[in-house]
C-alpha positions as CSV (number, residue, x, y, z in Angstrom):
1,X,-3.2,-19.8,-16.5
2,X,-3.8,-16.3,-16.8
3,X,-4.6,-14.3,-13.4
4,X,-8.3,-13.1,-13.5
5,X,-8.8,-9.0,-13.9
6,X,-8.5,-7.3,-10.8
7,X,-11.9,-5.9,-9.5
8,X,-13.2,-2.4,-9.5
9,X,-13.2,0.2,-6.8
10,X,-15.0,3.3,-6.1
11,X,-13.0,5.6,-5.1
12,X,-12.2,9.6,-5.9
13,X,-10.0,9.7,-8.6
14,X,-9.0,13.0,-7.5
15,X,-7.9,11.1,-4.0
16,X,-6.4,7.8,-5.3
17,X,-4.2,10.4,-7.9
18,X,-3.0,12.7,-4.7
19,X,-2.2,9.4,-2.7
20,X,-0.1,7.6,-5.7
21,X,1.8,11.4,-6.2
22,X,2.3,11.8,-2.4
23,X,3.5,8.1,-1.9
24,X,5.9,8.6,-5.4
25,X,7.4,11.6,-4.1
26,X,8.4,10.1,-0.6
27,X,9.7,7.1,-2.3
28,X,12.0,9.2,-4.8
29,X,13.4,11.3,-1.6
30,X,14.1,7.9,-0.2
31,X,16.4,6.9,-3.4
32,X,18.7,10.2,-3.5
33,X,20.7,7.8,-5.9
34,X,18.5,5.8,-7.7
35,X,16.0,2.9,-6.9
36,X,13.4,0.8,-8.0
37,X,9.6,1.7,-7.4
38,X,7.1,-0.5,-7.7
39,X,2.9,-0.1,-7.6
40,X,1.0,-2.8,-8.0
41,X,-2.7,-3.9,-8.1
42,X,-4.0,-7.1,-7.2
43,X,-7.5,-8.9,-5.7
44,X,-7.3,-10.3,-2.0
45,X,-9.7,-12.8,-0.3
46,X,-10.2,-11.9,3.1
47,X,-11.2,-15.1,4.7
48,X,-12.6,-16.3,8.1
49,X,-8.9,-17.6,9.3
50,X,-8.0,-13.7,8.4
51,X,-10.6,-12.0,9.9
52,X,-10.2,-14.0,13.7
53,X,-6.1,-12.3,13.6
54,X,-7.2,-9.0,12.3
55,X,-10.2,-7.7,14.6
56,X,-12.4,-5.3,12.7
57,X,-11.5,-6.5,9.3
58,X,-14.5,-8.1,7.7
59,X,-14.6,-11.6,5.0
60,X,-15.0,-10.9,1.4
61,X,-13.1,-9.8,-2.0
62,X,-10.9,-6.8,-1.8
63,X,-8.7,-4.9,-4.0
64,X,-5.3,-4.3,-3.0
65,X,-2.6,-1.8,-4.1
66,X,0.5,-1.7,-3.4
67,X,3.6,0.3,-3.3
68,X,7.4,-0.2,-2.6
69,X,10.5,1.3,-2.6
70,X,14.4,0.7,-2.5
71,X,14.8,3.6,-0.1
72,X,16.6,4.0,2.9
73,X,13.3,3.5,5.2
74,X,12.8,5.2,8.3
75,X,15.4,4.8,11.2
76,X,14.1,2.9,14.8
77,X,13.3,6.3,16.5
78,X,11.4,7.6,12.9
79,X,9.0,3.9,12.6
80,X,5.5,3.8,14.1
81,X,4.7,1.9,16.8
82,X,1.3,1.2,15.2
83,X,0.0,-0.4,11.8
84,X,-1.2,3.3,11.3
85,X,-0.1,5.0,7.7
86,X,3.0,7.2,8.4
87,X,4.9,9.9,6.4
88,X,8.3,11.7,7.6
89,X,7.1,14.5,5.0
């Protein structure tokens, strides 16, 4: 069975383009000798369940996207001690 399309977003296409380069570039730097890089695009249910372990996320149909790396990652004293969205750049 084919997966359904994913949904549409609005968003600045100026912003999601600057995000993709930023994240690519990091990701390369991580792979000084090669890698695999992945970006992906998907839909995500945020259900009830969900939103009781997650406090402030709220139920419905999301988009999500994705990115990955084969890079070296970021040593213990580099990695956040939050969720929050962290660059070494």
């Amino acid at each position: 069975m084919p997966e359904p399309a994913v949904g549409r977003v609005s968003a600045d296409q100026g912003q999601i383009e600057q995000i993709i380069m930023n994240l690519t570039v990091n990701a390369r730097d991580a792979m000084p000798r090669g890698g695999k890089l992945t970006i992906s695009t998907g839909n995500a249910e945020m259900d009830d369940a969900f939103v009781r372990l997650h406090p402030g996320a709220i139920p419905g149909s999301y988009v999500v996207f994705s990115v990955s790396d084969t890079g070296c990652g970021m040593d213990l004293e580099t990695q956040p001690t939050s969720s929050s969205f962290l660059t070494t750049k």
